[in-house]
Each structure stands twice: as C-alpha cells, then as structure tokens.
C-alpha positions as CSV (number, residue, x, y, z in Angstrom):
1,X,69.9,22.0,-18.7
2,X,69.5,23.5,-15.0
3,X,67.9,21.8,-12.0
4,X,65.6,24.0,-9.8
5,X,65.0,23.5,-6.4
6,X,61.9,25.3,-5.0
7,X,59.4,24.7,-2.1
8,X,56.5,23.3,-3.5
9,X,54.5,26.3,-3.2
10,X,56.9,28.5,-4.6
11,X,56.7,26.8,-8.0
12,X,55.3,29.0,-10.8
13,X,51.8,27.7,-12.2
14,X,53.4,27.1,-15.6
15,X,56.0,24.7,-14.4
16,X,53.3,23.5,-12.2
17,X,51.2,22.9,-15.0
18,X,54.0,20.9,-17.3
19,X,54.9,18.2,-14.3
20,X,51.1,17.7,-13.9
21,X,50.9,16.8,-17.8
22,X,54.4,14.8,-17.2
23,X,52.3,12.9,-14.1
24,X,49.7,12.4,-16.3
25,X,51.8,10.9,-19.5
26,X,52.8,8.0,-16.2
27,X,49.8,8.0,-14.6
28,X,46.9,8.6,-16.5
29,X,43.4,9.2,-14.3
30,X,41.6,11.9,-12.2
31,X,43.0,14.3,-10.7
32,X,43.4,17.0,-14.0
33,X,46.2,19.0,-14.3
34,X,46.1,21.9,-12.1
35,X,48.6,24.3,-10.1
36,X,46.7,23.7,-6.9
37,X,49.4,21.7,-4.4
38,X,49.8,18.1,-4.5
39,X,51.2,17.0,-1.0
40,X,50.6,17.8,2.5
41,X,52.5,21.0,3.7
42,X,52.5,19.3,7.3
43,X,55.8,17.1,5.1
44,X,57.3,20.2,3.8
45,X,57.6,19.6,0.0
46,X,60.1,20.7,-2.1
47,X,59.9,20.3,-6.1
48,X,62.9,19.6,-7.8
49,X,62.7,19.5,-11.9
50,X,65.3,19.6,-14.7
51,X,64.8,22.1,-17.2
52,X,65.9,22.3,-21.1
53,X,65.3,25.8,-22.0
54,X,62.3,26.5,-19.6
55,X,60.4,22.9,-20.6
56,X,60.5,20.3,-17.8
57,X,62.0,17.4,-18.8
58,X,62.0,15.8,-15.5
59,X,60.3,16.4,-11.5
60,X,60.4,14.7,-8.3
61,X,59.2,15.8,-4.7
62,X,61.1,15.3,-1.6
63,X,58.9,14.9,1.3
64,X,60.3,14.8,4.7
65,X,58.9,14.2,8.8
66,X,59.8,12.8,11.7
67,X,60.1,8.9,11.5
68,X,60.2,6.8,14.8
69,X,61.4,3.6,14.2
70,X,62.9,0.9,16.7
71,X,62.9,2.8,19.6
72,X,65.0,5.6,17.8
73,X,63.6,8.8,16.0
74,X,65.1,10.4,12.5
75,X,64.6,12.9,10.0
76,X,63.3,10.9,7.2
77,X,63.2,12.4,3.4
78,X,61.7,10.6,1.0
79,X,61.1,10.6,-3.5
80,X,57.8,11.3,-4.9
81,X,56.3,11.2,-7.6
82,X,59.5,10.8,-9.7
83,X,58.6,11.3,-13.5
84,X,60.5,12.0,-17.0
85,X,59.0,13.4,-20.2
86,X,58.3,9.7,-21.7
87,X,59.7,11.2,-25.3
88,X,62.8,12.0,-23.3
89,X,63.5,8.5,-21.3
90,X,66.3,6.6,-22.1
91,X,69.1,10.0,-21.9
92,X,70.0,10.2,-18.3
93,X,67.4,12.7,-17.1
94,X,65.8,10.8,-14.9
95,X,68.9,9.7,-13.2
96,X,70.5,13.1,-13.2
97,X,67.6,14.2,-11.1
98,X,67.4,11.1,-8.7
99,X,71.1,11.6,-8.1
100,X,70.6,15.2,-7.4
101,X,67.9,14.9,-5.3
102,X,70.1,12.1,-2.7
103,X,72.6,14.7,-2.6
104,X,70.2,17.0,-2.1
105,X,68.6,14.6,0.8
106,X,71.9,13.9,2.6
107,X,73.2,17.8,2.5
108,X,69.4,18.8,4.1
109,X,70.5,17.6,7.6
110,X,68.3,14.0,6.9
111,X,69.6,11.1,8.7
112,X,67.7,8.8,6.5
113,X,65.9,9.1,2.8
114,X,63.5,6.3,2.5
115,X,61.0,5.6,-0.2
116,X,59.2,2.7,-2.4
117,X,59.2,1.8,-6.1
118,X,58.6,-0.4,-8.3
119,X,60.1,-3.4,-8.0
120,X,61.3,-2.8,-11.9
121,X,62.9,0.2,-11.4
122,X,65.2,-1.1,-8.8
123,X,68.2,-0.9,-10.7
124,X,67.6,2.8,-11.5
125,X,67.5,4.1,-8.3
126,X,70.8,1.6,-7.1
127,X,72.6,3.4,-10.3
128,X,72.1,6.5,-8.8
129,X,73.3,5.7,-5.2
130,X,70.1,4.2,-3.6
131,X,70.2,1.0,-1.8
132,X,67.7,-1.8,-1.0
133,X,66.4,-2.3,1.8
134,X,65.6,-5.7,1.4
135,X,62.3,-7.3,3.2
136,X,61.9,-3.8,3.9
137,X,58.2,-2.3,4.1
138,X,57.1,0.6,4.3
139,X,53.5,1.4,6.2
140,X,51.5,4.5,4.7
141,X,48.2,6.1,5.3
142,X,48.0,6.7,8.9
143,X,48.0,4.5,12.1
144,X,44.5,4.3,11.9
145,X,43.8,3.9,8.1
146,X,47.3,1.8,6.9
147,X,48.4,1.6,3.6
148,X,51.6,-0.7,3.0
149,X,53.7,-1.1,0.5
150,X,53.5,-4.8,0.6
151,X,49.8,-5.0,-0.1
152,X,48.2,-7.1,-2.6
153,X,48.6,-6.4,-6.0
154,X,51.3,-3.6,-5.5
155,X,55.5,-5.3,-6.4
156,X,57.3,-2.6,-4.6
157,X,60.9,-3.0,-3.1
158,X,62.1,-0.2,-0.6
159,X,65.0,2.0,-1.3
160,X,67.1,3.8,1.2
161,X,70.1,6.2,2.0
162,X,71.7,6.7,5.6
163,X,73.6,9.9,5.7
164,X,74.0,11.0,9.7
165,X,76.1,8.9,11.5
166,X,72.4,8.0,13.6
167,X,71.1,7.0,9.8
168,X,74.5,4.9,9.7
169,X,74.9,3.6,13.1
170,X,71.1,2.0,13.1
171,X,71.2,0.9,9.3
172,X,70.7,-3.2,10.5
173,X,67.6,-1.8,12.0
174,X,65.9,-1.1,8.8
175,X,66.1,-4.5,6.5
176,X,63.2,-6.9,7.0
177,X,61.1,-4.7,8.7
178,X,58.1,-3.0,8.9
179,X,58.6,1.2,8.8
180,X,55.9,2.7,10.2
181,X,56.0,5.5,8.0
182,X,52.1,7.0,8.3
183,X,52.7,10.0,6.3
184,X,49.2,10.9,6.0
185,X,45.7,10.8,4.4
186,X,46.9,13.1,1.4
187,X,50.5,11.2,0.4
188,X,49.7,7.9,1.9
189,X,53.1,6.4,0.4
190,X,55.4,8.9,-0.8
C-alpha cells in the first residue's frame, strides 16, 4: 500500500473515477461519478488516496485559504471529503490516511488545520492526532450566503491541529467560537 499525494487536477481520470464511486458508496445522490474537479481551485486542492495495487482504498482532499479569525490571520488547511472503500473499513485505512494527511498539513507551512465531522466519528479523528475544538463552529458558504456547521439537523463537532507557533500561541482563541470560515459557494464546509 502507497499513499499519493497529487494536486487535485493532476489526478488521473481513473483514480478520479474510483474515489467518485468510493464518494458515492458514503454519499449516495446526484452528482454522478465523473473526473471533472470537485472543489474550488481558488482553495488549492490536493488529493491524497491510499492505494493497494493501483485500487483506491481510501481519499481525502486537503483544502487550504486564508482564515481571519480574532483579529489574527492564518493559513488554515482543512479535510474533505474523507472516505474508505466501505468493504475495506474496520483495517486502519482510514486512519493511516487521516494521520498522513495532519502530517502532511503541519509540514505544508499551515498554522492551523481545521475541519468538521460528524459528531460519531470524533474519536477517529482524536486517534489519529486531531483535537476538539469544543463549542467550536465553523461558518461555511460565504459572508453573504452562510452555512454553519451548527445548523439544524446537522450533529457536527469541530476538529483542529495548531502547528506554527501563531497556530499554538492563539489556540484559547478558537474553542467556543464561531470560525468564520466562508470557503465558498462550491465547498461551503469543507
């Protein structure tokens, strides 16, 4: 098993095409599998998926911007769209990846990785070396067009690393707070 770590857009259409039918398998709906590009290119995707022997077995996007946040600015990275082959849960691949990926995060320069799930998978993130931000919400969409992560019928906790010494220094900002994330129409919570 490898990990690859690719721009969004520098992803092969066949690898394209097996996280698209691994989206699908955890959240079934429009849009169809396709190649096309999921997320905004304005948040510089990069695709990072575990492969056995050329199958995906496992994907997540890291999406990153500019996040001003209590009178301080950072370079925010977030998760998205975190997924595992569902005949494959249960052996680590998931968490191999997720643990990659904060490495990944805190060796890219970001002062901060920040990112919602559901409230269920907590534990999974913590395991591999998220933290809680508890009270913590995030604000999606865009200043004019909000989406939060605290809105009605969604049971989202936040999740969070601080890897600069800014990230670290300003931590106490960040727990019971709004983040006024606003990544965009396109990835309106990442």
């Amino acid at each position: 098993m490898r990990i690859v770590t690719l721009p969004e857009t520098a992803v092969p259409g066949e690898l394209k095409l097996q996280v698209a039918e691994l989206q699908e398998q955890a959240w079934p709906g429009p849009p169809a599998p396709s190649t096309a590009p999921v997320h905004d290119p304005v948040l510089r995707p990069v695709s990072m998926l575990l492969l056995d022997d050329g199958r995906v077995v496992a994907a997540l996007d890291l999406l990153s911007k500019r996040l001003d946040h209590a009178g301080r600015t950072y370079a925010a990275c977030g998760l998205s769209a975190v997924v595992t082959d569902r005949v494959r849960r249960g052996r680590g691949y998931g968490r191999r990846l997720v643990t990659a990926a904060r490495a990944v995060v805190a060796e890219g320069g970001a002062d901060l990785g920040l990112f919602t799930c559901d409230r269920v998978l907590q534990h999974f993130y913590e395991g591999a070396g998220w933290e809680l931000l508890p009270g913590a919400v995030l604000v999606g969409g865009t200043p004019e067009l909000p989406f939060p992560s605290d809105q009605e019928g969604f049971d989202k906790v936040t999740m969070a690393g601080f890897f600069t010494e800014h990230g670290r220094r300003h931590r106490t900002d960040f727990p019971g707070s709004r983040i006024a994330l606003h990544p965009g129409e396109i990835d309106r919570l990442w």
